[in-house]
C-alpha positions in Angstrom: 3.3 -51.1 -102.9 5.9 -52.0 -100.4 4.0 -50.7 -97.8 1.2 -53.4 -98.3 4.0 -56.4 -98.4 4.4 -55.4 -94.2 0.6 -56.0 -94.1 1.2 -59.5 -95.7 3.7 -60.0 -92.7 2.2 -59.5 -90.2 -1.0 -61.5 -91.2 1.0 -64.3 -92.1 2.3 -64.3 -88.2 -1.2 -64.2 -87.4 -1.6 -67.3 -89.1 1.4 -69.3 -87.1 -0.2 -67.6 -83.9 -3.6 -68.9 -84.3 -5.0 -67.8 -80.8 -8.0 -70.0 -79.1 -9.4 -66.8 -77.4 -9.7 -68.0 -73.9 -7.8 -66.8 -71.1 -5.9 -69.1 -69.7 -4.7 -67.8 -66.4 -8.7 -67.1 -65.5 -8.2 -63.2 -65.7 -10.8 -62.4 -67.8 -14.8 -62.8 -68.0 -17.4 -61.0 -69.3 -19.2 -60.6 -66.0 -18.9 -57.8 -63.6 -16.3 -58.7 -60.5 -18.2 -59.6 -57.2 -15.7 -57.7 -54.5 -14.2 -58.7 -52.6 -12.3 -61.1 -54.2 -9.8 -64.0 -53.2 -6.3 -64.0 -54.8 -2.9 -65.2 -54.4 -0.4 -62.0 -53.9 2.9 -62.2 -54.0 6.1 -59.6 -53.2 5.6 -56.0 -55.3 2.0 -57.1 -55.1 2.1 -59.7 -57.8 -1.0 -61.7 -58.4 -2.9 -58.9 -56.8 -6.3 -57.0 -58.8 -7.0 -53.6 -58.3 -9.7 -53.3 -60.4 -11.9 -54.1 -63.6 -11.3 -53.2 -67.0 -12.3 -53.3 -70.9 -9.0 -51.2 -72.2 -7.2 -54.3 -72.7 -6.1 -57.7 -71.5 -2.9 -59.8 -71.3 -3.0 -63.4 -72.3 0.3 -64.8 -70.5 -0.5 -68.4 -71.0 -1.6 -68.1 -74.8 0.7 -65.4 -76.1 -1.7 -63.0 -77.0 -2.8 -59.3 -76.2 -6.1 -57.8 -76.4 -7.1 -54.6 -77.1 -11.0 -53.5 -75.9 -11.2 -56.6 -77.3 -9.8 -56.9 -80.6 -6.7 -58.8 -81.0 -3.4 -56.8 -81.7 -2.0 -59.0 -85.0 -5.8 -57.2 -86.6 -4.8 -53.9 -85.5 -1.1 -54.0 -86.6 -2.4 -55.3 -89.6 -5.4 -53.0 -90.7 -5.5 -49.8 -88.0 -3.2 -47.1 -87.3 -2.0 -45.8 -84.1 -4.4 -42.8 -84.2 -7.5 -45.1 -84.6 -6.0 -47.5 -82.0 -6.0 -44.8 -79.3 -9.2 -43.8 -80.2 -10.4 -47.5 -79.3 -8.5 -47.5 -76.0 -10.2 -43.9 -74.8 -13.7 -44.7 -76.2 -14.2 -48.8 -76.3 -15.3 -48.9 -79.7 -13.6 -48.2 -83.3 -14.2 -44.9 -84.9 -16.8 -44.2 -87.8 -15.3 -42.2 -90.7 -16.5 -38.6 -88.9 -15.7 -39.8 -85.3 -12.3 -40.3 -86.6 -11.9 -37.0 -88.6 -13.2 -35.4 -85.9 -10.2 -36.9 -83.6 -7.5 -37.2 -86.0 -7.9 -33.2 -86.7 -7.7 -33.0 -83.0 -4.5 -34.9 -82.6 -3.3 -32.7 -85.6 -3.9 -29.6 -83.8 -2.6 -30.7 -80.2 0.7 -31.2 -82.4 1.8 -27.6 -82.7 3.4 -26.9 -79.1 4.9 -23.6 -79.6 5.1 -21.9 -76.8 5.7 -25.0 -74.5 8.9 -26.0 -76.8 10.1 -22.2 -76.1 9.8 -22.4 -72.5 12.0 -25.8 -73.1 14.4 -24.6 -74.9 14.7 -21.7 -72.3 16.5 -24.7 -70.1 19.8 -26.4 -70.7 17.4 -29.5 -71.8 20.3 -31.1 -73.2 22.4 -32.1 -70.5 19.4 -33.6 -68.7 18.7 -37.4 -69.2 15.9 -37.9 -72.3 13.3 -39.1 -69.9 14.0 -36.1 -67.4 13.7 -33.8 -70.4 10.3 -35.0 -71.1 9.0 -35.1 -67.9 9.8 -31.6 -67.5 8.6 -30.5 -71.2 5.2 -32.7 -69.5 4.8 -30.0 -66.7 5.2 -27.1 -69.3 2.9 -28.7 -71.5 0.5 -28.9 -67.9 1.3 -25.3 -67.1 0.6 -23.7 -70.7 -2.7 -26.2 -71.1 -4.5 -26.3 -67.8 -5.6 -24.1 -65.5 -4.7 -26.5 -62.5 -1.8 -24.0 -60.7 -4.6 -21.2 -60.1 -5.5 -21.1 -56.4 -9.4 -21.0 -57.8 -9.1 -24.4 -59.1 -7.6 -26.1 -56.5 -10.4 -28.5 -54.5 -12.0 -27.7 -51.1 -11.2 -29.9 -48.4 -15.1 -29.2 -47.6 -16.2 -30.8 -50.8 -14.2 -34.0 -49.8 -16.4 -36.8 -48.0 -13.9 -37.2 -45.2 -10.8 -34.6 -45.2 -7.9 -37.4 -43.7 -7.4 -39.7 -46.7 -5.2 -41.5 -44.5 -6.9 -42.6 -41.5 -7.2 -45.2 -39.7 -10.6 -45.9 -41.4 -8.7 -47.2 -44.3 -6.7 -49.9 -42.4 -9.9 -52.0 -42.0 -10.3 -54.9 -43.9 -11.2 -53.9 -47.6 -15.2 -55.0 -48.2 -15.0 -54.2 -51.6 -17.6 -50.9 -51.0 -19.0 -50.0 -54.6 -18.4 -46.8 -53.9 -14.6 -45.0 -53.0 -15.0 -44.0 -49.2 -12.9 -41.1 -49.6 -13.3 -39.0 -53.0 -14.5 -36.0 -53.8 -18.0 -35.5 -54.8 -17.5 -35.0 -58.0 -14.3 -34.8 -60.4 -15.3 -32.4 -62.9 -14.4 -28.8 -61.3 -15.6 -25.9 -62.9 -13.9 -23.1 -64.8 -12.2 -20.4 -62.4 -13.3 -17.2 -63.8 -9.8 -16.3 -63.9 -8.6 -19.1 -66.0 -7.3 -18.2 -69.4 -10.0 -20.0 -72.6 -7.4 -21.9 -74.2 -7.0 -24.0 -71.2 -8.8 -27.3 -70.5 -9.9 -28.8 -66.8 -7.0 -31.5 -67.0 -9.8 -34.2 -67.2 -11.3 -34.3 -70.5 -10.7 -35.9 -73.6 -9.0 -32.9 -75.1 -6.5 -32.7 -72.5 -6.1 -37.1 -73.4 -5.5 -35.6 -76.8 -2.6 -33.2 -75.7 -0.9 -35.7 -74.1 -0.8 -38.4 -76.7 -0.2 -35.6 -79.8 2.7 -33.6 -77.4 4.4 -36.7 -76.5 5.5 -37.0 -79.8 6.2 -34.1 -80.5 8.1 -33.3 -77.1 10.2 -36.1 -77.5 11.4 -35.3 -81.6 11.9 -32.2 -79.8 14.3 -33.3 -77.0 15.9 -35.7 -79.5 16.9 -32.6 -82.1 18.3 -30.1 -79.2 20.2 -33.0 -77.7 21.9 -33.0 -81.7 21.9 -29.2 -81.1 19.3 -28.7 -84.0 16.5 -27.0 -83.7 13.1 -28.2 -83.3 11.0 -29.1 -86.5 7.5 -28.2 -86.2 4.8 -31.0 -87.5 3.4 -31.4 -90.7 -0.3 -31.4 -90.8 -0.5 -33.6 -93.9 1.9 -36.6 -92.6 0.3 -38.8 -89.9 1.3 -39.3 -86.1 3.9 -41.9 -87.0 5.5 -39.8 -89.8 5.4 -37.0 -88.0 6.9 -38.2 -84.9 10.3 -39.7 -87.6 10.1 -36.8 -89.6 10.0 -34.4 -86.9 12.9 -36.3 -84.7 15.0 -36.8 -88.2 14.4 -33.9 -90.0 13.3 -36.1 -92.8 10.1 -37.4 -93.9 9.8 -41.1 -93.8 9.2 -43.7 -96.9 6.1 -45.5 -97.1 7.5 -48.4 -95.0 9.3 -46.9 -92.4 6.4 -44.7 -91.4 3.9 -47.9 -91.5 6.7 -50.0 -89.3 6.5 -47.0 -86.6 3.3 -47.5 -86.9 3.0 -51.0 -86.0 6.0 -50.5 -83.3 3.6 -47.7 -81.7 0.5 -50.2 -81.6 2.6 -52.5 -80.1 3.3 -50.5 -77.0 0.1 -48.7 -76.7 -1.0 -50.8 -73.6 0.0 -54.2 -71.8 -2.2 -54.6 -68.9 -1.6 -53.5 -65.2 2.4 -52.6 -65.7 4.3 -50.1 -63.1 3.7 -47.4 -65.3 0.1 -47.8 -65.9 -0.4 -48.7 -62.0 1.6 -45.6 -61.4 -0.4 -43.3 -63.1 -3.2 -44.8 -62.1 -2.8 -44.4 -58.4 -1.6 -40.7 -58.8 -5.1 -40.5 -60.5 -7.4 -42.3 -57.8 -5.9 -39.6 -55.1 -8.2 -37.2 -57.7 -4.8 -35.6 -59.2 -4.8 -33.8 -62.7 -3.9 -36.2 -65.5 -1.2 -34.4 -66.4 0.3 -35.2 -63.2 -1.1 -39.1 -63.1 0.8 -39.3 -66.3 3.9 -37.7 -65.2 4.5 -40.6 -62.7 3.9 -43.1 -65.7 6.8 -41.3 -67.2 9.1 -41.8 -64.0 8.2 -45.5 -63.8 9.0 -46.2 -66.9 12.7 -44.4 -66.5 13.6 -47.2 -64.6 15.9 -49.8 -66.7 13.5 -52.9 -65.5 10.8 -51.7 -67.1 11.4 -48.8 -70.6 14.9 -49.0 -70.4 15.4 -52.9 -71.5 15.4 -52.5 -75.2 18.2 -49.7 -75.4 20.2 -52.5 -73.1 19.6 -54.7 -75.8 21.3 -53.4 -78.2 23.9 -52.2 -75.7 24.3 -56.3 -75.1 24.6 -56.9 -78.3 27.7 -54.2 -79.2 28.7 -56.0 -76.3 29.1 -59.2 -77.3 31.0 -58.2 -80.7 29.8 -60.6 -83.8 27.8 -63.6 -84.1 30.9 -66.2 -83.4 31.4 -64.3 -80.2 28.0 -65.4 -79.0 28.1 -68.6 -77.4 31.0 -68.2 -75.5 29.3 -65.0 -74.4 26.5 -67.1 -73.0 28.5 -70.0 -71.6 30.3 -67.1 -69.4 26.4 -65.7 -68.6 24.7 -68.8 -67.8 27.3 -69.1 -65.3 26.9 -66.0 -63.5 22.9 -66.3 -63.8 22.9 -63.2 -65.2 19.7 -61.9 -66.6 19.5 -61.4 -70.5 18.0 -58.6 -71.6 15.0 -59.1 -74.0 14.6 -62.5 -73.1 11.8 -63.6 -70.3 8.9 -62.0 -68.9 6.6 -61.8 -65.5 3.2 -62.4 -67.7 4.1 -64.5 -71.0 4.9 -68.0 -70.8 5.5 -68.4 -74.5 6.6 -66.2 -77.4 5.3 -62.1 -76.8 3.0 -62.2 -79.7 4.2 -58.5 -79.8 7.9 -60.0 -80.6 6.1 -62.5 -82.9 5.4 -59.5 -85.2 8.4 -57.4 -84.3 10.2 -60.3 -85.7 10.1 -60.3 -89.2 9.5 -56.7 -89.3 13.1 -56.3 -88.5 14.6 -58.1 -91.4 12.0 -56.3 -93.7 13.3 -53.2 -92.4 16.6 -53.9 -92.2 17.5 -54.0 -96.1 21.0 -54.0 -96.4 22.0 -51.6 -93.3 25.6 -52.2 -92.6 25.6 -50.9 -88.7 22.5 -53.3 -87.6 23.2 -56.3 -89.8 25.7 -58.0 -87.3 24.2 -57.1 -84.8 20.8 -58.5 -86.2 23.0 -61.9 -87.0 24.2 -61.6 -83.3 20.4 -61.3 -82.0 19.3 -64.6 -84.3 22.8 -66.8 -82.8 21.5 -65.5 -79.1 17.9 -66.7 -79.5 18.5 -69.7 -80.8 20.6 -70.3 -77.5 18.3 -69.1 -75.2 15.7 -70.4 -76.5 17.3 -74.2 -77.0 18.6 -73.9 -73.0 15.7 -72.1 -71.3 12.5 -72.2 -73.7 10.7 -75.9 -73.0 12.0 -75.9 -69.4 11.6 -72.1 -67.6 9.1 -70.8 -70.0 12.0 -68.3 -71.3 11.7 -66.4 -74.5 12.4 -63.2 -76.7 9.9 -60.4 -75.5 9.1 -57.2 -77.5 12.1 -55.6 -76.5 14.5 -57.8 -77.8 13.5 -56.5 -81.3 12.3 -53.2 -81.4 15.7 -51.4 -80.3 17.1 -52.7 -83.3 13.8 -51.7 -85.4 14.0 -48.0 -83.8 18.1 -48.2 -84.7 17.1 -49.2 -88.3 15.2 -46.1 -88.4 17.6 -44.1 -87.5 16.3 -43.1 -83.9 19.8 -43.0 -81.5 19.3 -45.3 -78.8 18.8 -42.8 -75.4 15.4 -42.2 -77.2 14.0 -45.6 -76.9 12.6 -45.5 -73.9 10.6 -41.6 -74.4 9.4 -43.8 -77.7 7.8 -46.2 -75.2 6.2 -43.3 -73.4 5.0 -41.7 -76.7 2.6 -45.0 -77.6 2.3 -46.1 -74.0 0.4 -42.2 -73.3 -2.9 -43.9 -75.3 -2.8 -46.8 -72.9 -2.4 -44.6 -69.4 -4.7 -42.0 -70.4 -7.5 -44.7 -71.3 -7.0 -46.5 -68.2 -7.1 -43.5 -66.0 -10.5 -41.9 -67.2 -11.6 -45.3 -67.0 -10.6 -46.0 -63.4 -11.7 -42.9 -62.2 -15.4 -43.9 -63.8 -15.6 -46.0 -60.3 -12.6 -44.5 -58.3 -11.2 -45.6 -55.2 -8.3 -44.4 -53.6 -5.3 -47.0 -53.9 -4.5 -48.1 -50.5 -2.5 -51.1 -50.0 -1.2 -52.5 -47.1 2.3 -53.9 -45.8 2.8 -56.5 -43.2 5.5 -54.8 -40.2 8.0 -57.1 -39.2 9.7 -55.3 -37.1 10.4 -54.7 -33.1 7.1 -53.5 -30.8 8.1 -52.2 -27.0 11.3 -50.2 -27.7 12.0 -48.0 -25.3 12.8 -44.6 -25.8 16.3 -43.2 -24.7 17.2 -40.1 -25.0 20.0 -38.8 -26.9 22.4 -38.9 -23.6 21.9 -41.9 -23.0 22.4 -43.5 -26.3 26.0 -41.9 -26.7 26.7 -43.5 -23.1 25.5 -46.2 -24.4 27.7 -46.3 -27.3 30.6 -45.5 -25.5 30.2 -48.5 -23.4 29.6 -51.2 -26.6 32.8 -49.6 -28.0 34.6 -50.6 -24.5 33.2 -54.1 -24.5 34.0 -54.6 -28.2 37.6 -53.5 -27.9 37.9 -55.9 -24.2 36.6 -58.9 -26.3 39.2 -58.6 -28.9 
């Protein structure tokens, strides 16, 4: 079977990888952190740690990425995306019943009914796709939870201190092992009002909502953007089939589901990102995780972050055929423009998770007409960038420079890249909020004021005098 041949790929990348294991950068140990802890921290707070983690880990200097840790070349090659997000939520791989068990659960988290109506009650298309599923991510909240009841909001009185914003907090971090403000506890219960469908917006079930009606709220958004209906999913296809036959309208070979697959693994989790760190500060203030993953989804909006693959491929069009290319990049390299799909803050070498993408894309590919030059285009623009900026700045493809052209092959229209990225990125968030809020504390960092002290105050009389008279000066001087 075809399907078996992408297997073959991908472990004979894994063989051209060949990964020592160690973490070069000195990120990782197997030993509990001693806070505080001393680190260089740069602009945007780069360099800085937050916290501790067994979710997954970020190899920059080797090229490698760890998931709770198994490496991702094994999972692309034997797992699935539903068993992956398994591993990130509960630290271990599934046995056959633990995995029925959650699959059926993802199965039935699927069928979104009455959220998609209240969707499609909203002129959905004319918003932007990642707008769209934000908001389809508050209906899903509204219909699932029982969050918006005045019952189930918390009591400042069960708070340890009621101002999480006082001048407490501005004193030098000691690296308390417990959170100084937090709640005493994070489970609430049940309002007696709250309808028995609904979950507390904390548990597992509500993790398996949000990876499930991702999926399924973004086919949706991507079929009334077509003006088609909604399809609803097919119990007997898996998460990956489901999400390209429910966004399509038809189901997916062998290989194309097992390359969304792989393309979902991928993107499951990289480390402390802006749209994990986003979610996971909404989550350390004790918010719902519905709303912790709502500002995942608005972080990754931005274009430096989800956005870069769909410029990719806008590049690409751009540039107009393979013999176009280096006089495309002569012009570039002169205006130090940035490439897109080319460099990134943590890798110094290949993304392993481009290493795989890689020859997925001409497997894929076939004999597709529309992605062929621009496939040839992609090959004549690596070889450049690579050749100029590789040995010497540490500059090479990343996963985005390949999987917009995998997600076009597929037949997915490019303004539904980036909700892609949120619909395997969900596994990662979710697993790294329950698992910060194991030993919460409040995020709370600190900027350094550079500006005036002493100022004195005017009032508003004064300043237009004052105004009046610079304007006098001004026009003397000239």
């Amino acid at each position: 079977m075809r399907k078996d041949k992408i297997t073959d790929i991908i472990l004979k990348t894994a063989r051209a990888m060949q990964h020592s294991g160690k973490a070069e950068d000195g990120l990782a140990s197997t030993d509990r952190v001693k806070w505080p802890i001393t680190c260089i921290v740069g602009p945007g707070l780069e360099g800085a740690i937050a916290c501790e983690t067994k979710v997954g880990f970020v190899n920059g200097g080797e090229g490698s990425l760890i998931y709770q840790g198994y490496d991702i070349v094994d999972l692309c090659a034997f797992s699935s995306f539903e068993e992956v997000s398994y591993l990130l939520l509960h630290g271990q791989l599934p046995t056959r019943s633990q995995f029925k068990r959650f699959n059926n659960k993802l199965v039935e988290c699927r069928f979104l009914p009455n959220t998609l109506r209240m969707m499609m009650s909203m002129r959905v298309e004319e918003l932007h796709p990642m707008a769209a599923l934000r908001f389809g991510e508050n209906l899903m909240r509204q219909r699932r939870t029982w969050r918006d009841s005045e019952s189930a909001r918390p009591s400042p009185e069960d708070a340890i201190a009621a101002d999480e914003d006082s001048i407490a907090m501005e004193t030098r971090p000691r690296g308390e092992e417990h959170a100084i403000y937090e709640f005493k506890t994070h489970k609430q219960a049940r309002p007696e009002d709250a309808r028995k469908i609904s979950d507390d917006a904390t548990s597992m079930e509500a993790c398996a909502y949000l990876i499930s009606g991702m999926a399924t709220l973004t086919a949706a958004i991507a079929r009334i953007r077509a003006n088609r209906m909604p399809i609803e999913p097919d119990p007997s296809l898996s998460h990956a089939a489901n999400f390209l036959y429910m966004m399509t309208g038809k189901r997916p070979s062998p290989e194309e589901e097992r390359i969304m697959d792989v393309a979902l693994i991928l993107h499951a989790d990289h480390g402390m990102n802006a749209s994990t760190f986003s979610s996971m500060v909404v989550a350390s203030t004790l918010s719902d995780i519905y709303f912790s993953i709502g500002a995942g989804l608005a972080a990754l909006n931005g274009p430096l972050h989800g956005g870069a693959n769909e410029q990719v491929v806008h590049v690409l069009r751009e540039i107009g055929g393979e013999e176009n290319v280096v006089g495309w990049y002569e012009r570039a390299r002169k205006k130090n423009a940035k490439i897109p799909g080319f460099g990134h803050r943590v890798y110094k070498t290949y993304d392993p998770r481009a290493v795989i993408l890689k020859p997925l894309l001409d497997f894929v590919a076939g004999n597709n007409e529309e992605v062929l030059p621009l496939i040839k285009t992609a090959r004549m623009l690596e070889k450049l960038v690579v050749e100029d900026l590789g040995k010497e700045k540490k500059i090479f493809p990343n996963v985005d420079f390949y999987s917009g052209l995998i997600y076009s092959c597929l037949g997915i229209p490019e303004e539904m890249f980036t909700p892609i990225f949120a619909v395997s990125r969900v596994a990662g968030w979710t697993a790294r909020v329950h698992e910060y809020l194991k030993n919460n504390r409040i995020f709370r960092p600190r900027a350094m004021y550079i500006g005036e002290f002493n100022k004195k105050y005017i009032p508003v009389r004064g300043r237009d005098s004052r105004k009046r008279r610079h304007r006098r000066s001004a026009v003397k001087s000239r």
